[in-house]
C-alpha positions as CSV (number, residue, x, y, z in Angstrom):
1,X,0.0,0.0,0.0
2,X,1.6,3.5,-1.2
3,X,0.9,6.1,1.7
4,X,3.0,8.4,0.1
5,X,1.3,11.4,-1.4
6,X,2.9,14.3,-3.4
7,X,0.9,17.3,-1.6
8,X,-1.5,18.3,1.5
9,X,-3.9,18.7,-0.9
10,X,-3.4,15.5,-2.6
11,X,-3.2,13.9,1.1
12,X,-6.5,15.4,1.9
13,X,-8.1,14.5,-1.4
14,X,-11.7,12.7,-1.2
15,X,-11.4,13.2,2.8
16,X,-12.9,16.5,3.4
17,X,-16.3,17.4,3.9
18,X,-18.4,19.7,5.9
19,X,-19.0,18.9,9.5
20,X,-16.3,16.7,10.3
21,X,-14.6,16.3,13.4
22,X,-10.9,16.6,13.2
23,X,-8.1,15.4,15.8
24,X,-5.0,17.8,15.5
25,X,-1.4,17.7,17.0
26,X,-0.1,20.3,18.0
27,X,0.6,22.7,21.5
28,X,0.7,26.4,20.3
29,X,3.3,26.4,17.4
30,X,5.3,23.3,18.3
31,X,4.2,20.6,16.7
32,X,1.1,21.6,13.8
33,X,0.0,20.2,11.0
34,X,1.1,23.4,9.3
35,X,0.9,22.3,5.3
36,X,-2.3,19.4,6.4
37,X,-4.2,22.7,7.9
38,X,-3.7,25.3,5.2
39,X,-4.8,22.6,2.8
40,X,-8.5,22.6,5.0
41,X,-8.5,26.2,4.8
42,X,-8.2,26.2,0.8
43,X,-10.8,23.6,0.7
44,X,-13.3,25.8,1.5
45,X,-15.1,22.8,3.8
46,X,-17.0,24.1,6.8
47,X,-18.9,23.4,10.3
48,X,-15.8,21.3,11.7
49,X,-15.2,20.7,14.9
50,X,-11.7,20.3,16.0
51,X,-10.0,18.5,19.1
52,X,-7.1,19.9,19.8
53,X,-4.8,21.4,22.7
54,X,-5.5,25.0,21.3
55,X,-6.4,27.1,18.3
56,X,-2.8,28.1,17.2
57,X,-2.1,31.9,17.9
58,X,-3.7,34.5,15.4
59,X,-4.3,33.8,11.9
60,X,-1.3,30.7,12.4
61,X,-2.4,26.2,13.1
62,X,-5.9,26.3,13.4
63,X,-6.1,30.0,13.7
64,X,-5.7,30.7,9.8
65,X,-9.6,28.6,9.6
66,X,-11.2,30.4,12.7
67,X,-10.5,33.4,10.4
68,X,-12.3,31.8,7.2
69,X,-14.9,31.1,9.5
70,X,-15.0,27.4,9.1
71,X,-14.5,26.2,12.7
72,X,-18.1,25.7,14.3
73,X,-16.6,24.2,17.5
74,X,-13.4,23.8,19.7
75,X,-12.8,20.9,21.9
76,X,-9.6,22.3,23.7
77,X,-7.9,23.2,27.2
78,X,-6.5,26.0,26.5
79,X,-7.7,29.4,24.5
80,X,-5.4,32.3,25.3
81,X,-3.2,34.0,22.9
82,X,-5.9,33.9,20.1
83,X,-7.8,37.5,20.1
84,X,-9.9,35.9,17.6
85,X,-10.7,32.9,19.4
86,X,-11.5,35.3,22.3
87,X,-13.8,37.1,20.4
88,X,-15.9,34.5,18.8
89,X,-16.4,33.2,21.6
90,X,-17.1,35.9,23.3
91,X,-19.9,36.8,20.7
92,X,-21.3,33.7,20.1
93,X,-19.8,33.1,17.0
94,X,-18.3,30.2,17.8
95,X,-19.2,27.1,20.2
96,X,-16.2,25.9,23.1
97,X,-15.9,23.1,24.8
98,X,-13.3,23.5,27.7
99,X,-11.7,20.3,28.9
100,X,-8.8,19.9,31.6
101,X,-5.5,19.4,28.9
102,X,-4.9,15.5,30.9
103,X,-8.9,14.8,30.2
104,X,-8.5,16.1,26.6
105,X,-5.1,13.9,25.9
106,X,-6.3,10.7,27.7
107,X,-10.2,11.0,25.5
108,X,-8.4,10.8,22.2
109,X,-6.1,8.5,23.5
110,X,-9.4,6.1,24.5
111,X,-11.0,6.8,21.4
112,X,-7.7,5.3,19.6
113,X,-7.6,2.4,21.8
114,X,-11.7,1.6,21.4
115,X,-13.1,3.0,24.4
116,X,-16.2,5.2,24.6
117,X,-16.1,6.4,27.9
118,X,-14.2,6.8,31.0
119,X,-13.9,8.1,34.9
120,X,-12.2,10.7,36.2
121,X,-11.7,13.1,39.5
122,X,-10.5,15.5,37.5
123,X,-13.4,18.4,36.5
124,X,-15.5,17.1,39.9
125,X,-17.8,19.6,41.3
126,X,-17.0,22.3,38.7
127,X,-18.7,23.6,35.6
128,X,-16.4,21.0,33.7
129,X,-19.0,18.3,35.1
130,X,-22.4,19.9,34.5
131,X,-24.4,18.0,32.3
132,X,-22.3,14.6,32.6
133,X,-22.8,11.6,34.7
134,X,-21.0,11.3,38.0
135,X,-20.6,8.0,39.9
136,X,-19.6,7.6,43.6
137,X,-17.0,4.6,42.9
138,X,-13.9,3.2,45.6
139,X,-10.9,5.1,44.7
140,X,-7.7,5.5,46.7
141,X,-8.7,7.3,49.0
142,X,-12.4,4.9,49.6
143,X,-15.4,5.8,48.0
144,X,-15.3,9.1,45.8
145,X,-17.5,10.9,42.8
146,X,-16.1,10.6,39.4
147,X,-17.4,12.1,36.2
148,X,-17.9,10.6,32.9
149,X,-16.0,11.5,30.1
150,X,-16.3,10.1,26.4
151,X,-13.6,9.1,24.3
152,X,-13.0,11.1,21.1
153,X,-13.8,8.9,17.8
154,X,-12.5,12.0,15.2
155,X,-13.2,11.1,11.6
156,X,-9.7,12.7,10.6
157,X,-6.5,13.2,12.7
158,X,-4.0,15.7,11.2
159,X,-0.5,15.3,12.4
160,X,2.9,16.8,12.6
161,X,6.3,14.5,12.9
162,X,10.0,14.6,12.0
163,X,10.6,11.4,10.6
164,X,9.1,8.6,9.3
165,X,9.8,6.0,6.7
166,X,7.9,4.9,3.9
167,X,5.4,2.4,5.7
168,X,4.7,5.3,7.9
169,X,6.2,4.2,10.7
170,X,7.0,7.6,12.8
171,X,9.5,9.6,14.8
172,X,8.8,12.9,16.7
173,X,11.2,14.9,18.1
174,X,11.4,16.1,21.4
175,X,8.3,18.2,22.4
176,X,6.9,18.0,19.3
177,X,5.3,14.8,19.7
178,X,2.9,16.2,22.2
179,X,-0.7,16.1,21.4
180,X,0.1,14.3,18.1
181,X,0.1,10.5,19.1
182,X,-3.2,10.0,20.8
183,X,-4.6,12.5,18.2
184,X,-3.2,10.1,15.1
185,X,-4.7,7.2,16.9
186,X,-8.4,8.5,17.4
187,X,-8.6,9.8,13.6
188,X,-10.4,6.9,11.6
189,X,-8.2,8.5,9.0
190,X,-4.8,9.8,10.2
191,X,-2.6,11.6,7.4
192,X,0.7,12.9,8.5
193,X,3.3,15.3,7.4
194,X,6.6,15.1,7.8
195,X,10.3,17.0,8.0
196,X,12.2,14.0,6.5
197,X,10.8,10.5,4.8
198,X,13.3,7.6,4.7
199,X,13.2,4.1,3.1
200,X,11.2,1.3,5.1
201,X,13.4,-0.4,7.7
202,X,16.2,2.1,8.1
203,X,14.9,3.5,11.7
204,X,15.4,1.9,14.6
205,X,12.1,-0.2,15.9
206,X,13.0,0.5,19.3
207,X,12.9,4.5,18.3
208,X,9.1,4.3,16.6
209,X,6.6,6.6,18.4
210,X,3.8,6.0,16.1
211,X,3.9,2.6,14.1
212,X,2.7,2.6,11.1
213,X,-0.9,0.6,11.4
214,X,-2.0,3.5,12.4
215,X,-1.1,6.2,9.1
216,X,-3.1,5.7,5.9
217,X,-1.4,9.3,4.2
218,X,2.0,10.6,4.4
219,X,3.4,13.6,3.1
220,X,6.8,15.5,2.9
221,X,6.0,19.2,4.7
222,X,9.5,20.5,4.3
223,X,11.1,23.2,4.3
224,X,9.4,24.4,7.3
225,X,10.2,28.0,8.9
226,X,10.6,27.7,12.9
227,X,8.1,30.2,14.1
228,X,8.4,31.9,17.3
229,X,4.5,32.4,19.0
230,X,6.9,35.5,20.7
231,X,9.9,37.4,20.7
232,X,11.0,38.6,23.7
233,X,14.3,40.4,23.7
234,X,16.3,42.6,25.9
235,X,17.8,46.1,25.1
236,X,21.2,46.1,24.3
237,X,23.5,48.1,27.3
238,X,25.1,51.1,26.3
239,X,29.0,50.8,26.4
């Protein structure tokens, strides 16, 4: 089976339609689906809903399609740094559902390993648990109230990696890796793009983060500029 495709667009082709639900790596810059994203906002597809950390920063990741207007909904933990974001939210515009960043990571995560549902402390008598089901169950501690949480089921997962070789077997590197694993494994489709692509069997098993079962697409992102979300430097002293 070829996973190797020559484009985002060509990666994406036949895949897109309105109203999906996405799963996207990521954590502010490090780590996007940079090329994967751009190629949704040239689609022109809208009403998706997208599971991710955050929204990118301003008109960057996700950001660039909150501007286009074709995010309906945000399943995410965190939502500073993105004035547009902020604001339509804020108006109405556009529909948020918080969820503590260990809760969001461990419902793709379930969703990739088959599992609808899940209890956790975390979110327990705050706003995070109106509306769910709560259970008083034995924990650690004895008997203590849980809430329900549902595992994510996205129908496609966008990722970022460094490596990976031709089966799609995949490296990330360092930080990078992030949100990206359990979103590639809770995407009934999972395309990835890459900084390097190398032949089957010349990475080291031992080194795979993501094997391949679980990427259908692949696709070569590179060159990639390092963006900064902020520079912050000091004034040279006078001599």
């Amino acid at each position: 089976m070829n996973k190797l495709y020559p484009s985002a667009e060509a990666a994406l082709d036949g895949l897109l339609k309105d109203g999906l639900l996405i799963a996207s790596g990521g954590f502010g810059l490090c780590g996007i689906p940079e090329r994967l994203l751009d190629a949704v906002r040239d689609s022109g597809v809208k009403d998706l809903t997208f599971a991710s950390n955050n929204a990118g920063i301003d008109n960057e990741g996700i950001g660039k399609l909150l501007r286009t207007k074709q995010v309906k909904k945000m399943i995410s933990s965190y939502v500073g740094e993105n004035k547009e974001f902020e604001r339509q939210y804020l108006s109405g515009e556009l529909e948020v559902e918080f969820c503590p960043q260990g809760t969001l990571a461990e419902r793709m995560r379930a969703g990739g390993a088959g599992i609808p549902g899940f209890y956790t402390k975390t979110g327990v008598g705050t706003q995070i648990a109106e509306s769910k089901e709560t259970r008083v169950m034995e924990g650690r501690s004895g008997p203590e109230e849980f809430v329900l949480e549902k595992g994510i089921f996205a129908d496609l997962a966008l990722v970022k990696a460094w490596k990976a070789d031709e089966s799609g077997n995949v490296i990330f590197r360092k930080t990078a890796r992030n949100f990206n694993v359990p979103a590639a494994t809770c995407g009934k489709v999972c395309v990835v793009e890459v900084e390097e692509i190398v032949p089957t069997g010349s990475l080291d098993p031992d080194a795979i983060h993501l094997p391949g079962v679980y990427v259908q697409r692949l696709v070569m992102g590179a060159p990639y500029d390092k963006k900064i979300e902020f520079v912050t430097t000091r004034e040279r002293e006078t001599v």
